[in-house]
C-alpha beads as a LAMMPS data file, in Angstrom:
LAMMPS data file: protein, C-alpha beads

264 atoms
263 bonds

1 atom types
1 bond types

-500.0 500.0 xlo xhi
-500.0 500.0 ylo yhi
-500.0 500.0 zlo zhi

Masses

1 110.0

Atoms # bond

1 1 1 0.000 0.000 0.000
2 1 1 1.397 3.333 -1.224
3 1 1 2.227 6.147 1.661
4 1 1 0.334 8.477 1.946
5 1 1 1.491 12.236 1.466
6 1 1 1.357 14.707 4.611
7 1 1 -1.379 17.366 4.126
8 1 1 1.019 19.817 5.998
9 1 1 2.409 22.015 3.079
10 1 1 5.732 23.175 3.549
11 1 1 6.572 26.940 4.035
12 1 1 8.795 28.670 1.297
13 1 1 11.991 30.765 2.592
14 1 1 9.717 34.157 1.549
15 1 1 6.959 32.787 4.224
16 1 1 9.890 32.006 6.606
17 1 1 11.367 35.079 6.321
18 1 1 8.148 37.503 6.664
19 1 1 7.189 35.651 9.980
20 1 1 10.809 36.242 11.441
21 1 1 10.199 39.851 10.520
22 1 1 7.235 40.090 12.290
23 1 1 7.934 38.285 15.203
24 1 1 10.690 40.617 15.315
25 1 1 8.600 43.925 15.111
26 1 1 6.481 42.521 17.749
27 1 1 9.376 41.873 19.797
28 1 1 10.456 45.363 18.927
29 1 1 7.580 46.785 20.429
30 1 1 7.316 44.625 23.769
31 1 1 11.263 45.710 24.046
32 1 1 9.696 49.256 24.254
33 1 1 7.060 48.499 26.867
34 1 1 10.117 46.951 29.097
35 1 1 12.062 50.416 28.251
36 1 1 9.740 52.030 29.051
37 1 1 9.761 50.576 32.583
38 1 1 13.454 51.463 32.476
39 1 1 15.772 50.431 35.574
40 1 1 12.438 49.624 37.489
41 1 1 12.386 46.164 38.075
42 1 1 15.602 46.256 38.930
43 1 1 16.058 48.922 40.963
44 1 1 12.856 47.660 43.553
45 1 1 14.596 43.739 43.433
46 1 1 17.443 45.907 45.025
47 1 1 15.785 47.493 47.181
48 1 1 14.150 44.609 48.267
49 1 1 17.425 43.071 48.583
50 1 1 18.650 45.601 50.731
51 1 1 15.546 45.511 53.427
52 1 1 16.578 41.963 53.156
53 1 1 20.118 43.233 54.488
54 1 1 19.105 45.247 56.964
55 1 1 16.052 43.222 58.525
56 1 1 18.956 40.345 59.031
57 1 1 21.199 43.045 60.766
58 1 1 18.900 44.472 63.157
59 1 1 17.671 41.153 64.171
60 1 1 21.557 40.233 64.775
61 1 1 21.787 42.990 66.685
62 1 1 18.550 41.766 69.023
63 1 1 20.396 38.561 69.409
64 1 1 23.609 40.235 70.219
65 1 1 21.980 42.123 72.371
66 1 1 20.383 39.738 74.192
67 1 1 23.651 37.225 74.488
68 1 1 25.587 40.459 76.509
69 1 1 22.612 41.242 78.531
70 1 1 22.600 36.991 79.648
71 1 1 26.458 36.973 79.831
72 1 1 26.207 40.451 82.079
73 1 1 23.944 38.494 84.108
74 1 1 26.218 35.727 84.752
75 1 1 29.371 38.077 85.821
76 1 1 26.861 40.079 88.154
77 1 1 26.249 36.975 90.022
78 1 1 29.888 35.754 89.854
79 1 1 30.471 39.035 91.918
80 1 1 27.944 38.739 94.087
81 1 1 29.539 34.863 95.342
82 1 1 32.447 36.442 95.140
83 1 1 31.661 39.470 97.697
84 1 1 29.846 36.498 99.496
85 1 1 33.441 34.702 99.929
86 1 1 35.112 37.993 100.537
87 1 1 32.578 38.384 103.636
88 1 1 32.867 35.023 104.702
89 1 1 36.965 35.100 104.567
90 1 1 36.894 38.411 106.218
91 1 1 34.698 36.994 108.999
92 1 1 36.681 34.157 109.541
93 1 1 40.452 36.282 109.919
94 1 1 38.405 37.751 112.855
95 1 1 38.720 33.947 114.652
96 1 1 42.114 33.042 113.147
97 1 1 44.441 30.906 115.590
98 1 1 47.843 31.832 113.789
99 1 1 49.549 34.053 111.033
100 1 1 49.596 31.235 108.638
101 1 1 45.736 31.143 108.240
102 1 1 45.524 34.914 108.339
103 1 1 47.817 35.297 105.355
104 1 1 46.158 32.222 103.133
105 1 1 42.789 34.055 104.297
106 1 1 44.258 37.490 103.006
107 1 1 45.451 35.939 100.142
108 1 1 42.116 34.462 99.410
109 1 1 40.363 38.138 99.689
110 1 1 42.622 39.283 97.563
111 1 1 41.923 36.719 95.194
112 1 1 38.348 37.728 94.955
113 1 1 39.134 41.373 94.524
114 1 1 40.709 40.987 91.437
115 1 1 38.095 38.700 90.471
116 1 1 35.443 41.420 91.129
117 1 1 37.430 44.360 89.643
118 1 1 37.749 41.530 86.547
119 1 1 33.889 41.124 86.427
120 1 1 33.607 44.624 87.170
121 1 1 35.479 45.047 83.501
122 1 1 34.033 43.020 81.739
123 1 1 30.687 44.087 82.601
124 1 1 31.390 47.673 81.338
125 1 1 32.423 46.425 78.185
126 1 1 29.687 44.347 77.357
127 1 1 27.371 47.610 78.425
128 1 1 29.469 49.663 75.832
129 1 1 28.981 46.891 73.608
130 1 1 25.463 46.799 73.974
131 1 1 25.263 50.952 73.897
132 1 1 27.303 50.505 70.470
133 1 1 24.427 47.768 68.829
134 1 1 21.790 49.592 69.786
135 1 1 22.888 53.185 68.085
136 1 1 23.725 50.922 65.007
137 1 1 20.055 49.120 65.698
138 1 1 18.692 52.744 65.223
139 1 1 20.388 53.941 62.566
140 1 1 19.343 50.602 61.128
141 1 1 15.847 51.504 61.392
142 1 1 15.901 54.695 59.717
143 1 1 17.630 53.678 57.067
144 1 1 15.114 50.708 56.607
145 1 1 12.630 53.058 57.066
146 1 1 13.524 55.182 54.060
147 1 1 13.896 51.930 52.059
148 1 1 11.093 50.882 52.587
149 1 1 9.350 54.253 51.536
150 1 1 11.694 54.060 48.334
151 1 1 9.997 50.572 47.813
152 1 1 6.370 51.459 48.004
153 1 1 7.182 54.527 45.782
154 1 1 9.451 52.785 43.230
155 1 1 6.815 49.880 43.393
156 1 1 3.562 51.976 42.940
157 1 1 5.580 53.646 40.177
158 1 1 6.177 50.456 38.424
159 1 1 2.592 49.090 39.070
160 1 1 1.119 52.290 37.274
161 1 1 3.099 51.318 34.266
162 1 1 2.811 47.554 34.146
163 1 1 -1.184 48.842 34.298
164 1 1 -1.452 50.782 31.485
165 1 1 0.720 48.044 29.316
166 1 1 -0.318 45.103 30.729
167 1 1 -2.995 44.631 28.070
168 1 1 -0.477 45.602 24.988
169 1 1 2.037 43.621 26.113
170 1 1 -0.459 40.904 26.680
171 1 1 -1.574 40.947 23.225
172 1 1 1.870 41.104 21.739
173 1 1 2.875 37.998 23.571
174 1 1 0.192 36.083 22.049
175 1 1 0.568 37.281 18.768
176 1 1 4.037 36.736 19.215
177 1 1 3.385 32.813 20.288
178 1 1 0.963 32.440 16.807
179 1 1 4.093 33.465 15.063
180 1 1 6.608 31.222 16.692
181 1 1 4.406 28.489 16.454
182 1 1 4.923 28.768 12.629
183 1 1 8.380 29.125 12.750
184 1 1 10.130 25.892 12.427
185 1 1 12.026 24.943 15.920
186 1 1 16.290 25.404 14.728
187 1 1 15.055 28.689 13.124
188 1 1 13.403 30.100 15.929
189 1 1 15.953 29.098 18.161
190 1 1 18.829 31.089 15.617
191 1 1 16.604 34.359 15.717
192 1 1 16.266 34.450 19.537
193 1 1 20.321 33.970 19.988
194 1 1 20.584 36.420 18.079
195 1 1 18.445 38.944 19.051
196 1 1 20.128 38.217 22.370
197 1 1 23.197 38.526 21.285
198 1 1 22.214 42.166 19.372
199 1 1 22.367 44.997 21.419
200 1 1 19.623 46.709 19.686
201 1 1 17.486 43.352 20.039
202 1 1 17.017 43.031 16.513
203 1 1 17.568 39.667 14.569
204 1 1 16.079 40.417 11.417
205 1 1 16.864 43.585 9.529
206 1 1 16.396 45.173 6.105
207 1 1 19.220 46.547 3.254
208 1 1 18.984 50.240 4.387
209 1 1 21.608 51.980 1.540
210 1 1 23.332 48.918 0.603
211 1 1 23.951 48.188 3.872
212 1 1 23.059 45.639 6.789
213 1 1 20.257 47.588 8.656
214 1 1 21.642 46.225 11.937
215 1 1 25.915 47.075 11.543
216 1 1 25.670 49.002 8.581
217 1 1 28.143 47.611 6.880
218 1 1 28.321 47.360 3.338
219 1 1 26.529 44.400 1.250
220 1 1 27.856 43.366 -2.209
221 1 1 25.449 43.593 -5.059
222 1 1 25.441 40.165 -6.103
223 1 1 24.518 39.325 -1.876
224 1 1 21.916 41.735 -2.555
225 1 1 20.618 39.920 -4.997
226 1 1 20.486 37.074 -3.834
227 1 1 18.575 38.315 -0.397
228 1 1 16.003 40.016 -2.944
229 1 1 15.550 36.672 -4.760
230 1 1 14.316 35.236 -1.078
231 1 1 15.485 31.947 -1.998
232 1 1 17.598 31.016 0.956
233 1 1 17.967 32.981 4.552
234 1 1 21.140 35.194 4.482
235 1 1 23.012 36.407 7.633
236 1 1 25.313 39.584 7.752
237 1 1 28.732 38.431 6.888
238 1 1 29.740 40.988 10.019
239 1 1 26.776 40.946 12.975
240 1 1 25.393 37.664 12.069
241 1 1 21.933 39.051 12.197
242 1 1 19.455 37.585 9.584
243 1 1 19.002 39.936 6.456
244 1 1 15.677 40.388 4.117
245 1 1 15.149 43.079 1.656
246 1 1 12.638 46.178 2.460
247 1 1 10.188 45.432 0.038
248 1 1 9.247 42.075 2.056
249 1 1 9.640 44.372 5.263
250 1 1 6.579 46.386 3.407
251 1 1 9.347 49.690 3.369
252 1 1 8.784 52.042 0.248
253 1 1 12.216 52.825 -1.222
254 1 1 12.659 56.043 -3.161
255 1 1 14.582 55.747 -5.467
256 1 1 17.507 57.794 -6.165
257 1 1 16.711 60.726 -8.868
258 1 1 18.723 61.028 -11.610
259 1 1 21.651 62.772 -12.828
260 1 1 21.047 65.815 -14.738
261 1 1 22.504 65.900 -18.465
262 1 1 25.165 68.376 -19.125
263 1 1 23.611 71.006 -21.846
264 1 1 26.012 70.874 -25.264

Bonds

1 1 1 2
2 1 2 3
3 1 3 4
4 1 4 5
5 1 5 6
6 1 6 7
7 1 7 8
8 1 8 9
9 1 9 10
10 1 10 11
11 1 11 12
12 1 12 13
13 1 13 14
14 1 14 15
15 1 15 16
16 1 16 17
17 1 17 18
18 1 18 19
19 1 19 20
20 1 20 21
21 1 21 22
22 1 22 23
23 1 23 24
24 1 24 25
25 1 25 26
26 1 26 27
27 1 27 28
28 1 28 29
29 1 29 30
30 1 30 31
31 1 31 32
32 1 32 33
33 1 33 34
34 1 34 35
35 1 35 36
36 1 36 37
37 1 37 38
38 1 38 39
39 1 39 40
40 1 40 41
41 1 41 42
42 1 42 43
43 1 43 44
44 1 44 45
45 1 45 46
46 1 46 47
47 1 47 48
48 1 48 49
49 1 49 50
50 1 50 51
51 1 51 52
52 1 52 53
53 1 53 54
54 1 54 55
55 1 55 56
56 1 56 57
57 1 57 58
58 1 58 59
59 1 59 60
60 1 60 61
61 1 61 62
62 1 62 63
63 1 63 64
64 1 64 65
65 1 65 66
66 1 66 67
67 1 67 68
68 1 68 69
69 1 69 70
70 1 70 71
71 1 71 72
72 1 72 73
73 1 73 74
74 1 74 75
75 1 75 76
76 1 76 77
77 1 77 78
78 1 78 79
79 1 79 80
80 1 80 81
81 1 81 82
82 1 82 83
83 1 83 84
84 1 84 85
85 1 85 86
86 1 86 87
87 1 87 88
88 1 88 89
89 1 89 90
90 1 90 91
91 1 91 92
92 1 92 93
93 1 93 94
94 1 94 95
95 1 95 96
96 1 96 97
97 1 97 98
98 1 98 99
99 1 99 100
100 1 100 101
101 1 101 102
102 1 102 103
103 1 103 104
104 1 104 105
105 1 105 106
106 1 106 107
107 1 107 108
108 1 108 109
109 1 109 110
110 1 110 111
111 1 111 112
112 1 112 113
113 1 113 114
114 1 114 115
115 1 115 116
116 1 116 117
117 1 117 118
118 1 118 119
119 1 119 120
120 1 120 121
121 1 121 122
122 1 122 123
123 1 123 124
124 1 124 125
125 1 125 126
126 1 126 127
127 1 127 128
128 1 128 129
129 1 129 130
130 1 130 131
131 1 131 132
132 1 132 133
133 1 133 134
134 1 134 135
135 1 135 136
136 1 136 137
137 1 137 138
138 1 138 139
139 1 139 140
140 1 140 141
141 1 141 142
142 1 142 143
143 1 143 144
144 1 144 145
145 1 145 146
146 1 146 147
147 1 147 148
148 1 148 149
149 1 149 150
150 1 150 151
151 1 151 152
152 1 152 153
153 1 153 154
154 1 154 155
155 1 155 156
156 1 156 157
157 1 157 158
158 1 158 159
159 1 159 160
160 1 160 161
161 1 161 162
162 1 162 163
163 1 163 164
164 1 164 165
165 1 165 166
166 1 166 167
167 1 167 168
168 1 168 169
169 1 169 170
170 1 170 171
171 1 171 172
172 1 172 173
173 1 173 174
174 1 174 175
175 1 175 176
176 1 176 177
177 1 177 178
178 1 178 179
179 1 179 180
180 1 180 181
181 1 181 182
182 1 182 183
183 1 183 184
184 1 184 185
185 1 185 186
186 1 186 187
187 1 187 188
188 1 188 189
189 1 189 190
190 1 190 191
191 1 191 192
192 1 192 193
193 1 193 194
194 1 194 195
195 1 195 196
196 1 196 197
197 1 197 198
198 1 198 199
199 1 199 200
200 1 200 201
201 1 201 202
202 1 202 203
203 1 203 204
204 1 204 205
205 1 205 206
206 1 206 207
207 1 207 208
208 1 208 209
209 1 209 210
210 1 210 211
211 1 211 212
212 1 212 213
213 1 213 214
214 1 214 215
215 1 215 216
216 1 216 217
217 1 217 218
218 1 218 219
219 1 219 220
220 1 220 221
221 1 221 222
222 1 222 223
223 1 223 224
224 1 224 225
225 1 225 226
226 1 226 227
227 1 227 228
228 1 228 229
229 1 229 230
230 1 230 231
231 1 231 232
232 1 232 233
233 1 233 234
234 1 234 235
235 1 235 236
236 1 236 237
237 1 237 238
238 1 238 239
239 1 239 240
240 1 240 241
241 1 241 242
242 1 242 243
243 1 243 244
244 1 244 245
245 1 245 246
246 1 246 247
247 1 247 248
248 1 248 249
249 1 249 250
250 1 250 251
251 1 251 252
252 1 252 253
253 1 253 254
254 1 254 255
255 1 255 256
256 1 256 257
257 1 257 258
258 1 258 259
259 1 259 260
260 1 260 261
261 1 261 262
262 1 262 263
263 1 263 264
């Protein structure tokens, strides 16, 4: 039994080429909508970031905080044993039966002096430790305070926009998916690396006066020709961006007028 043909008919290059050009002015114009938002997007992701930043800091500086405040407690009861001992020692050189327990009881207050004036030290630190977090905490806070002010503006900003585009861009995104879909896969693939790789985001351009419409660098004639003929899809020898000529691209041009004869 013979096999029978596919009913799918197969796109010329001319078809090919006219849907990459109008996938690519439809890009075009959703690349204006995102310029349009400018530095946005990006700018509230970094300001998001940075709340991010300083939430984390002033909660380290709770816990911080909190650790000193537990480790002051510790060294205010260490002195208040050690005051208890210094009594106690005190107290018991009153009832001493010979120099050699007086001294080892002296020697034992002593002891607990430095280990008081030690405390004693440590203590203050910790207090201008604590003094230091908490006039960073509050700087913190106003800082994340004004970021977070510069976030509901920059957002509300942004929102506005992404409002009064939403529907355009919409559109454009779905008119832009009928086109792909009739774009074959490797081709569609080429167009978006390049149009990545562009600067402009263009990946399909026209001959603009002889010349590649995205470098504008010169085109032979006979490569002119050849784009004109639409028989095969031709890349820019120099940006590598795909090339039709500007009658498919529905451009009018005018042609040049002619020289005037020189009168006899």
């Amino acid at each position: 039994m013979a096999e029978k043909k596919s009913d799918v008919k197969e796109i010329s290059v001319e078809q090919k080429l006219k849907a990459l050009y109008d996938l690519q002015c439809i890009m075009s114009q959703i690349d204006k909508i995102k310029i349009l938002r400018g530095e946005l997007p990006r700018e509230v992701q970094d300001l998001e970031d940075e709340i991010i930043g300083l939430q984390t800091r002033i909660q380290n500086f709770n816990k911080d905080c909190e650790t000193l405040t537990l480790e002051i407690g510790k060294l205010q009861e260490s002195i208040r044993v050690s005051q208890e001992n210094t009594a106690r020692y005190k107290e018991q050189m009153d009832n001493v039966r010979n120099n050699l327990e007086y001294e080892h009881l002296s020697r034992e207050v002593s002891y607990e002096d430095l280990n008081i004036k030690s405390y004693e030290k440590k203590i203050r630190e910790f207090e201008g430790s604590i003094k230091y977090k908490l006039d960073e905490q509050d700087k913190a806070n106003v800082l994340l305070a004004e970021k977070a002010k510069d976030l509901d503006d920059k957002k509300s900003e942004l929102d506005s926009i992404i409002v009064s585009t939403k529907k355009e861009e919409e559109e454009l995104r779905e008119q832009a998916k009928s086109l792909e879909a009739f774009i074959e896969p490797r081709l569609l693939a080429a167009f978006k690396r390049i149009r990545k790789n562009a600067m402009n985001g263009l990946g399909v351009v026209y001959i603009q006066r002889d010349a590649c419409g995205g470098c504008f660098n010169k085109i032979p004639a006979q490569r002119q020709l050849d784009i004109r003929l639409r028989k095969k899809i031709i890349v820019c020898e120099h940006c590598g961006r795909i090339i039709i000529d500007p009658e498919l691209a529905g451009v009018v041009v005018e042609e040049a007028p002619a020289a005037p004869t020189k009168r006899r």
